[in-house]
C-alpha positions as CSV (number, residue, x, y, z in Angstrom):
1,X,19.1,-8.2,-6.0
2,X,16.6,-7.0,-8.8
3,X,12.9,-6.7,-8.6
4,X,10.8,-6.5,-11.5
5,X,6.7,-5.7,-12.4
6,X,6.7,-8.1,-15.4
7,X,8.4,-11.3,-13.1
8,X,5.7,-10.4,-10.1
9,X,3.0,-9.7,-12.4
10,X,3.7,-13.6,-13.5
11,X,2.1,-14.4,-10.0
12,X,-1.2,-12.1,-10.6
13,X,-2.5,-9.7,-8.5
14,X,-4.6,-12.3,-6.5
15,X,-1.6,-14.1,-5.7
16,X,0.4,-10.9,-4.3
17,X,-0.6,-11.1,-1.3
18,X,0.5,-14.7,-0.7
19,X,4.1,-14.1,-1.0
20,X,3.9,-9.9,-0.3
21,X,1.8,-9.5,2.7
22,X,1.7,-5.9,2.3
23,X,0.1,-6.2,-0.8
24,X,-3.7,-6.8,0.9
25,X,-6.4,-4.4,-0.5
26,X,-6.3,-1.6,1.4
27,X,-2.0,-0.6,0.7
28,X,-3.2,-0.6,-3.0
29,X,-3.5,2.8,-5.2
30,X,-4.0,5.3,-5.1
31,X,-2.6,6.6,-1.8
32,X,-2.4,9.3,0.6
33,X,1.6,10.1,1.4
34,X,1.1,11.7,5.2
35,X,4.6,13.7,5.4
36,X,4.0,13.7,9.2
37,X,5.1,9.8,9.2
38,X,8.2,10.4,6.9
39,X,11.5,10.4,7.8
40,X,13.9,12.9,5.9
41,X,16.6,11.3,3.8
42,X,19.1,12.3,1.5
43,X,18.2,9.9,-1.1
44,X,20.2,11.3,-3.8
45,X,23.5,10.6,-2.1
46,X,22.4,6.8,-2.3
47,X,20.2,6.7,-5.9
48,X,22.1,6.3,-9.0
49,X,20.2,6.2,-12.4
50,X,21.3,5.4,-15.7
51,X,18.7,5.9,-18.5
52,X,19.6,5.7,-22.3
53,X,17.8,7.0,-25.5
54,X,14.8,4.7,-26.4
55,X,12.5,4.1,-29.5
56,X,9.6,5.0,-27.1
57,X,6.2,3.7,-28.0
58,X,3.5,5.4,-26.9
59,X,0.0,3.8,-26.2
60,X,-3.4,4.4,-24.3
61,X,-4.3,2.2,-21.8
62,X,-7.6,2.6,-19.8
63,X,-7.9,6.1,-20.9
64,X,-3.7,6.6,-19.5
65,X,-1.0,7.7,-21.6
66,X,1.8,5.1,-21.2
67,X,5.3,5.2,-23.0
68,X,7.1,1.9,-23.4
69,X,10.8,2.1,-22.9
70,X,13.7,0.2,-24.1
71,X,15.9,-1.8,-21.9
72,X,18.7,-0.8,-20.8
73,X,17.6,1.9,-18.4
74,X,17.4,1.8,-14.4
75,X,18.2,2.8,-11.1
76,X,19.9,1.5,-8.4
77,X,19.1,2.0,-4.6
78,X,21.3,0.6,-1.7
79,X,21.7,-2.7,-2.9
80,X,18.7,-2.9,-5.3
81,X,18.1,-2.4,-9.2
82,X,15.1,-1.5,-10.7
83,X,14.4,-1.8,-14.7
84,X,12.7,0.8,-16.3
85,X,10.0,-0.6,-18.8
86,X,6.9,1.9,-18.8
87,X,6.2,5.3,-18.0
88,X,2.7,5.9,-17.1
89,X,1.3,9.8,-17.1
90,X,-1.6,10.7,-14.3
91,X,-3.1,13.9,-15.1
92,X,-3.8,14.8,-12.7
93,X,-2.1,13.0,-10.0
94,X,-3.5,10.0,-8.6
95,X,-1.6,9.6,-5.1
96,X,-1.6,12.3,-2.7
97,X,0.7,14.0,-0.2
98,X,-1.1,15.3,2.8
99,X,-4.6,14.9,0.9
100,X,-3.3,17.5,-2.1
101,X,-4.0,16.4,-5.2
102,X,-1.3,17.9,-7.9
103,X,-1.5,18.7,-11.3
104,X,0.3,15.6,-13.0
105,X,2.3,12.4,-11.8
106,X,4.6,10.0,-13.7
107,X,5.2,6.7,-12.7
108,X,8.2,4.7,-13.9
């Protein structure tokens, strides 16, 4: 099973929420992380990445650094894989955890 941005982004945003129900506007970014509904995990033990060097390009997109990526780079969870593509760089963050705003976020 792989799950792309680029193949769902073919479908549009308005069309999300037809085949991803969870996708209805208030789940949308940013969002607040409570830790109190979390369950610990040991994710590491199940995530395995494999990124290679890249010609990165890097470009400005609504005032947000982004850095393209080559392909060729992922990681895989359970039974999953998810390409790499795009780094994006919040500064500062634009989710939260418990309501705390931090410094910087990357998105991948």
């Amino acid at each position: 099973m792989s799950w792309s941005f680029l193949k769902t982004s073919e479908l549009g945003p308005k069309k999300w929420i037809d085949k991803y129900p969870n996708c209805k506007s208030d789940n949308q970014s940013p969002i607040n992380i409570n830790s109190s509904n979390t369950k610990r995990c040991n994710l590491l033990c199940t995530l395995k990445t494999k990124y290679k060097q890249s010609k990165c390009e890097i470009f400005i997109k609504n005032n947000i650094p982004h850095i393209s990526y080559d392909k060729g780079s992922y990681i895989e969870y359970k039974d999953a894989k998810y390409n790499l593509y795009q780094i994006a760089i919040h500064a500062p963050s634009m989710h939260t955890i418990d309501n705390i705003k931090y410094a910087m976020e990357l998105n991948l």
